[in-house]
N, C-alpha and C positions, 0 to 999 in steps of 0.2 A: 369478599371484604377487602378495600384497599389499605394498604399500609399509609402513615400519616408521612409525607414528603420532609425525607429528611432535613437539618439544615447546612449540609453539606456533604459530600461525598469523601470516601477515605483516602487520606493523604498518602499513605505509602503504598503504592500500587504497584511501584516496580522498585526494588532495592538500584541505587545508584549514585554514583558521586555530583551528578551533575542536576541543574538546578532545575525547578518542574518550567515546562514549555521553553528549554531555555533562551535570553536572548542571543542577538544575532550575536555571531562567533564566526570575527573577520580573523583573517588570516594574519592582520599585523594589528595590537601585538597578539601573537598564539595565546591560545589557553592553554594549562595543563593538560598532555591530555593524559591517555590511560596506559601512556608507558614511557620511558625513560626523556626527558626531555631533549637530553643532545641529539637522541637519535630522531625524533619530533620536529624539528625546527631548524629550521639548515639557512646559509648562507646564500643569497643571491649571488654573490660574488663568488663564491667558490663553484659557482657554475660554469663561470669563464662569461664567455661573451654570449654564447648560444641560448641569450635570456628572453628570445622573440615570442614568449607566448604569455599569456593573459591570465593572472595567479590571483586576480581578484575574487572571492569565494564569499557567498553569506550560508553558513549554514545553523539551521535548525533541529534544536535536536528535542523529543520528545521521550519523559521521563516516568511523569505521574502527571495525575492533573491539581491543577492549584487548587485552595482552600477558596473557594466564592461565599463564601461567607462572611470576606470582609470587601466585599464588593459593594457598590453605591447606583442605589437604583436612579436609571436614569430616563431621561422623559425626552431629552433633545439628541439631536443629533450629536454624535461627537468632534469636537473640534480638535485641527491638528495641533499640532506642537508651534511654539512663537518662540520666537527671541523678543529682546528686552524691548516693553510698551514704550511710547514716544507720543506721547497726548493722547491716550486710550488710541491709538493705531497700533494693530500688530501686524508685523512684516511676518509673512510665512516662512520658513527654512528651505518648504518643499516647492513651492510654486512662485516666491519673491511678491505676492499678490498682499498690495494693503488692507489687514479688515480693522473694521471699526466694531468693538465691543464695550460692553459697560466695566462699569467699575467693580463688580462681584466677579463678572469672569475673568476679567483685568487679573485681579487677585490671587486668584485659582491657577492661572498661567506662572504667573511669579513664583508660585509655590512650585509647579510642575516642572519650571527648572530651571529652579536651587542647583543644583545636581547633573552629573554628563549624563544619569539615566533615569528616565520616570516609570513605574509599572504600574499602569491603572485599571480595573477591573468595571464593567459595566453590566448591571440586571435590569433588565425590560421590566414592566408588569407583567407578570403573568396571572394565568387562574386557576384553578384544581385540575379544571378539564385538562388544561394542557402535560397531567402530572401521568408518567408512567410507572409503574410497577416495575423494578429491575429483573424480579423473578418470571415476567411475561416473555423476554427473550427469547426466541426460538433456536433449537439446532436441527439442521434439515440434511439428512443423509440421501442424496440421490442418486442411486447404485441403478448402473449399467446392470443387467441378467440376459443382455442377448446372447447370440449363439457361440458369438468367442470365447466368452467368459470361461467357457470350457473347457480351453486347452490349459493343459496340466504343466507344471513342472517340478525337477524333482528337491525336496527338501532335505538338507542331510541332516544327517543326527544328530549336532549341534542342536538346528532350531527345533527339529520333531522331537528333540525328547522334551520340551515345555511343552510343545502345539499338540504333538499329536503319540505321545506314548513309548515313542524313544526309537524307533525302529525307522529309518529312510521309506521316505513316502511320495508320492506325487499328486500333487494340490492342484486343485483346479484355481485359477483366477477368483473365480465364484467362492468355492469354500473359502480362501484366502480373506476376502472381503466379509464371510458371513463369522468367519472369527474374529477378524477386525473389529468388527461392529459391537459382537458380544461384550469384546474387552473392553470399547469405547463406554456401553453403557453400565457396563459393572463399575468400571471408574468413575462415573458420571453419579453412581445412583452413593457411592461409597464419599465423594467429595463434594458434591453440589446435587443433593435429591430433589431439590424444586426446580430444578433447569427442566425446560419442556423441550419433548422431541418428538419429530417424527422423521415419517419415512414413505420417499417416492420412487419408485420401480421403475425402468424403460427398457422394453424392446422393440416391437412392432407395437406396441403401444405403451401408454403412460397411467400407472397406475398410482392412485395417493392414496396410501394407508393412513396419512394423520399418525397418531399416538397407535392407532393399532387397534384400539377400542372400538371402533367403529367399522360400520360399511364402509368398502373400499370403493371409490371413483377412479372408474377406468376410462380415458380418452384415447378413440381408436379412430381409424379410416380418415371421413371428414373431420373429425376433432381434432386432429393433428393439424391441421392447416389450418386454423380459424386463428389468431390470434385472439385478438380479443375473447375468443370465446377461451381460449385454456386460460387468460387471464381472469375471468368473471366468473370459473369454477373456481378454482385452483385459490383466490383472493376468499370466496363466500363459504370455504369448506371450514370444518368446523376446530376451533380451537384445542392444539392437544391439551393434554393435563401433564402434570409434573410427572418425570421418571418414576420416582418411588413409587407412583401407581398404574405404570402403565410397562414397564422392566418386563415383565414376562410376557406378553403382547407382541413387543416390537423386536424382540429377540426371532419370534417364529414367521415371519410376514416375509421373507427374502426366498422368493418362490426357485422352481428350476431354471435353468437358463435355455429360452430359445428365439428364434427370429433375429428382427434386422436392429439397426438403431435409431432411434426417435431422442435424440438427444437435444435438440433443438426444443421441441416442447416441454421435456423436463424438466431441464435448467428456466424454460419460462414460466411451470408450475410452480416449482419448488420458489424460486424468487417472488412469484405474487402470493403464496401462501405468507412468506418473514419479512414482506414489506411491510405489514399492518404493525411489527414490532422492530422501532428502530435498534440498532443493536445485533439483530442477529447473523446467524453465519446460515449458508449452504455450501455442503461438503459433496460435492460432482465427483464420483468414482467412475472412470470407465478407462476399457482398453481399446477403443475403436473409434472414428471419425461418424458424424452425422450420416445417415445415408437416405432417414426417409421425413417425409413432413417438412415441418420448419429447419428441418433437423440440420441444413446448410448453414445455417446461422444468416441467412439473408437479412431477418430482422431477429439481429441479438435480443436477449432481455433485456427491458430500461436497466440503466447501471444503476440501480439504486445508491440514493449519498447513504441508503439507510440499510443497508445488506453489505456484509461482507460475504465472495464466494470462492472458494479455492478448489483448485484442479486438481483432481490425483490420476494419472496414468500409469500404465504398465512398461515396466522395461522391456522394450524389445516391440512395442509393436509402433503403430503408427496413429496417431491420434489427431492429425496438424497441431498441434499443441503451441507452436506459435498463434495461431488463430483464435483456436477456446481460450488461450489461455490470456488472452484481452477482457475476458469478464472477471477474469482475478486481479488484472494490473489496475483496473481502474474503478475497482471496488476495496483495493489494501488487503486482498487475499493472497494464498501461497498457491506455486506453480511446483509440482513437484513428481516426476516419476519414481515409481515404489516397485520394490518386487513383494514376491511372498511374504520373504521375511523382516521388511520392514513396513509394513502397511497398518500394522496395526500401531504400532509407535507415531507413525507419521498422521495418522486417524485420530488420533488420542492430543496427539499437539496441537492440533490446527480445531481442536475440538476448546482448548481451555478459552475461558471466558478473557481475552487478553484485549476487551474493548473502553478506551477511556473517554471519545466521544464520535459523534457521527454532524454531519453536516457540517460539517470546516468546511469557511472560505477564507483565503488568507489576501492579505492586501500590503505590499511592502513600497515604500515610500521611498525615494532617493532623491536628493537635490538635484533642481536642474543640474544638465551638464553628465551624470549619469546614466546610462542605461545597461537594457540587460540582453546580449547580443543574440541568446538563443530563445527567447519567448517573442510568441506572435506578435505582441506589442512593442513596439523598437521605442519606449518614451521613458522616463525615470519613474513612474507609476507600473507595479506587476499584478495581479489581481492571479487569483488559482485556486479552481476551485477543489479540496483535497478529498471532503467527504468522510470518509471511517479513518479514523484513529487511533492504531492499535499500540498498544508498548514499544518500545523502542525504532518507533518512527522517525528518520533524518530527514529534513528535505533542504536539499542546499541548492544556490542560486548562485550564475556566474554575472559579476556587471564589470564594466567597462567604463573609464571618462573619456569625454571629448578632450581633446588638445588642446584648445582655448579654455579649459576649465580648470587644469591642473595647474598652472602659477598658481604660487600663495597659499596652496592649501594646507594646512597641517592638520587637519581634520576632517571628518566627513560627516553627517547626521544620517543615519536611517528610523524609520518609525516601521513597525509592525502592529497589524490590526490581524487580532483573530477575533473571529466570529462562531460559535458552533453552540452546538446543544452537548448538555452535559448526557446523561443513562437516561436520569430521571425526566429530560427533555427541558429543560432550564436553559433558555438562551443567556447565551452569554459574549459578550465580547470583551478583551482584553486589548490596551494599546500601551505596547512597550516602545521607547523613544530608547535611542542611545546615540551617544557621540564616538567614534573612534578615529583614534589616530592614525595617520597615515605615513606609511613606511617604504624605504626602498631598499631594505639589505636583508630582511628574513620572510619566511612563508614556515605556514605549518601545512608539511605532508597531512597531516591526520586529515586534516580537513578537505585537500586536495586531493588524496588520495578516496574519498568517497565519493565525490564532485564528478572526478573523472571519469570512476565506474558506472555510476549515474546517467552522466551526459552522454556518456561512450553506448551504452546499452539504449539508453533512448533513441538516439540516431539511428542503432541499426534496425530497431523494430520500425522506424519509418520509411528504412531503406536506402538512408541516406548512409554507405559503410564508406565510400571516398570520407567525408566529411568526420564522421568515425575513427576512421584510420589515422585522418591529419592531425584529429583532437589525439590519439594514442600519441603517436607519435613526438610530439609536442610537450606531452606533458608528463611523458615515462621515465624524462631522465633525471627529472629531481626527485621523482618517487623512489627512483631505483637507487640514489643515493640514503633514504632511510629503510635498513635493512630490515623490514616490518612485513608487514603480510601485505598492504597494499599493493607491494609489486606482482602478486597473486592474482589478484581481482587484473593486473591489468595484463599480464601474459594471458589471462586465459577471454580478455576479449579480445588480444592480439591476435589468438588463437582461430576466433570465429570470426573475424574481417578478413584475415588470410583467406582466409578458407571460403567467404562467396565472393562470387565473382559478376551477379546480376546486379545494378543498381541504378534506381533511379536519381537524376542529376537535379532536378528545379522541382519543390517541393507545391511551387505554384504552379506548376506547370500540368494541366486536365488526365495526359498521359502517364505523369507521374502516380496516380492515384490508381490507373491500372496495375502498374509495376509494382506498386506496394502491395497490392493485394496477391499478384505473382509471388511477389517474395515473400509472403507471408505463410503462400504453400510450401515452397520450397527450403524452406527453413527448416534442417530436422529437428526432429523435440528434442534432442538430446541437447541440441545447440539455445535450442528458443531457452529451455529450462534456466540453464546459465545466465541468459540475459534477463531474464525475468528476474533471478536473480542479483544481478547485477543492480536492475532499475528501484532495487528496494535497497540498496547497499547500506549500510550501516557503520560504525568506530566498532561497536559491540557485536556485529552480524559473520565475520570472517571466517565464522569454524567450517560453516558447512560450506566454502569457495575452496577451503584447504581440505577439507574433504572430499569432494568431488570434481576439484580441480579436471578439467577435461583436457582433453589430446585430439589431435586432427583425428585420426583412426577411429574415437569415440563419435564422431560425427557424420562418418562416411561421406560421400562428394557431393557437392551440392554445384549446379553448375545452370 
């Protein structure tokens, strides 16, 4: 029986001061942000002269998702933003191009701005079919049980008197992970009992338990190298049921640990099983690198817009975890190495339902004369595609003017188009227009300060750390003038550009795409994690940079 489609979704999804999807938040004038303003907002001038670097910043910050229910079903395409009609001709802001419109859209335009900002909300038609169940979600645990799993270490009486009785003990990887999971679904079945789970297995082969209820599907030998084929099991296997019925089941399915690792075909099981339900997560446990099958990651899983997957590794061993952990960056998953004693915290977090929608694509607008110096597209139009949505999602954009653009300006227009599907699969798009003013004596670190963790982390996962380094460099010392944690985030990519020394120079260049994949091994997890980190950066995300703030020594030589 389906539930009847809501008429909107619940508005406070994340507690926050700042507004839902909110608009662009240029850097002149600053917002408030979430801590004392003088320390926030600094002088150009009190920089001195040393002002040769590029402070232009659009950032996006995501809160809750908006009420669509006071949205306006629409049939046509959406038109851009105009300045004032002149005999039903509107001059574009974004492209200067004459159109010719009637007099009802004429009207509608007039209306749209009244005002320096317009926020307007657009619904397709849709039909029931299109309607999903939010409770259909899937959560997908797919636990490594090869032969490492086994090495033990030892727990002291702190955490074994909760885990294990009070007495110092030594945990296998495996046990560690099979308590983990326990506690995940006791939480699971205690605060959300309709969330559905299952559970997929890898050693020298791949086994899907589903909910547990069921015959298990095991892919071994040949099965391991078929694509297509672990995708046409693994997609057709059969739907779990809700925790509250399946909690004692899937508690007992985490067999003993032995053989090699097949993790390449897991992560492709586990992903076509929760592609059939937008929205869901797979949770990748393992301590070891691919070694057999698909298991090189030669052909990653599709990146679903409609999966989120995050990484969990073991501290201390070796995982390439810069490598796997590209199927979390560009799915909006977490990269994270766990010991013993925090795996099951870290299991239980990356488990809550923290999805607000899936299939973002975002389209940001800029007058001629603008563009955006680090996306493919060098033109004042950025297109990107984002995909999963989760709570407190930033995504900032750095642009730049032409020389001949800047006389006479005292303002600037950008328009934001979002596109995505809401839980319940409700397309939707959103086009925010805003005007802002334009400044040449203050910048707001808050904003600068995420931008550059951001841009700085992306570079190095491309391998571009010269390029990395210059952007550090450049833009450390106004940060390091607001005595905030930002300067955190950016010591600790100082940290890890120091620290390699291979890179490639011309990102077009055939060679270069070798070298990136070089660097990609050579990157130790402990480092990759960081920047993983980093490329998710956040105003609100700090704690855990100041908590595992790292040090050369934590990363050993990479050379």
């Amino acid at each position: 029986h389906r539930k009847p489609r809501p008429s909107s979704l619940p508005l406070e999804l994340l507690p926050s001061a700042r507004p839902p999807l909110a608009p662009l938040s240029l850097p002149p004038p600053p917002p408030v942000p979430p801590r004392r303003e003088s320390h926030s907002v600094i002088s150009l001038q009190a920089l001195g002269k040393e002002t040769n670097f590029n402070v232009n910043v659009v950032s996006l910050g995501v809160a809750k998702l908006v009420d669509i229910s006071r949205g306006q079903t629409c049939f046509h395409s959406v038109l851009p933003q105009f300045r004032f009609p002149l005999q039903q001709v509107w001059v574009c802001e974004f492209c200067g191009s004459d159109n010719s419109v009637n007099g009802g859209v004429a009207s509608a335009c007039v209306g749209q701005r009244a005002g320096v900002r317009s926020d307007d909300l657009y619904l397709p038609p849709t039909s029931d079919d299109d309607y999903q169940n939010l409770e259909n979600t899937l959560v997908i645990f797919c636990v490594d049980i090869s032969g490492s799993m086994s090495v033990t270490t030892e727990v002291r009486p702190k955490n074994a008197e909760v885990v294990y009785g009070g007495s110092s003990a030594h945990i296998s990887r495996l046990e560690g992970i099979q308590d983990a999971l326990q506690r995940a679904l006791a939480s699971m079945l205690q605060q959300a009992p309709h969330r559905r789970v299952a559970l997929v297995t890898f050693n020298d082969e791949v086994v899907i338990y589903g909910d547990g209820t069921g015959s298990p599907l095991s892919l071994r030998e040949w099965a391991l190298l078929d694509y297509d084929h672990i995708w046409q099991q693994a997609a057709s296997y059969g739907v779990p049921h809700c925790v509250a019925e399946t909690y004692g089941q899937l508690v007992q399915r985490v067999k003993e640990e032995h053989g090699a690792t097949a993790l390449g075909p897991a992560a492709l099981a586990s992903v076509a099983m929760a592609s059939r339900y937008p929205g869901s997560k797979v949770i990748l446990c393992t301590d070891g690198r691919a070694n057999i099958g698909l298991g090189d990651l030669e052909q990653s899983p599709p990146l679903s817009s409609l999966v989120i997957i995050s990484i969990m590794s073991f501290k201390g061993t070796d995982c390439r975890l810069a490598d796997i952990g590209r199927l979390a960056d560009a799915t909006g998953g977490r990269v994270n190495i766990v010991s013993i004693g925090t795996v099951a915290t870290e299991i239980q977090s990356v488990s809550v339902d923290n999805v607000l929608a899936t299939s973002l694509t975002l389209t940001l607008m800029a007058p001629e004369g603008v563009y955006f110096p680090f996306e493919d597209e060098n033109n004042h139009k950025l297109v990107r595609e984002i995909g999963n949505v989760t709570k407190g999602l930033e995504i900032t954009f750095e642009f730049a003017v032409k020389p001949d653009f800047r006389e006479g300006k005292s303002s600037l227009p950008f328009q934001l188009q979002l596109s995505f599907k809401t839980r319940d699969q409700q397309r939707v798009t959103r086009i925010i227009t805003e005007r802002r003013p334009v400044t040449t004596s203050r910048l707001n670190t808050a904003v600068l300060g995420v931008h550059c963790a951001q841009l700085c982390a992306s570079l190095t996962m491309e391998g571009r750390v010269r390029e990395a380094r210059k952007q550090l460099k450049a833009k450390l010392r106004p940060i390091q003038k607001d005595e905030s944690i930002y300067g955190n985030w950016m010591e600790a990519m100082t940290t890890i550009c120091d620290d390699i020394s291979t890179e490639p120079q011309d990102r077009n260049d055939p060679s270069t795409l070798i070298s990136r994949l070089v660097f990609l091994q050579i990157l130790p997890d402990e480092a990759a994690e960081v920047v993983y980190h980093m490329r998710r950066a956040s105003s609100n995300g700090y704690a855990q940079v100041q908590k595992n703030k790292p040090t050369k020594k934590d990363f050993g030589e990479a050379t």
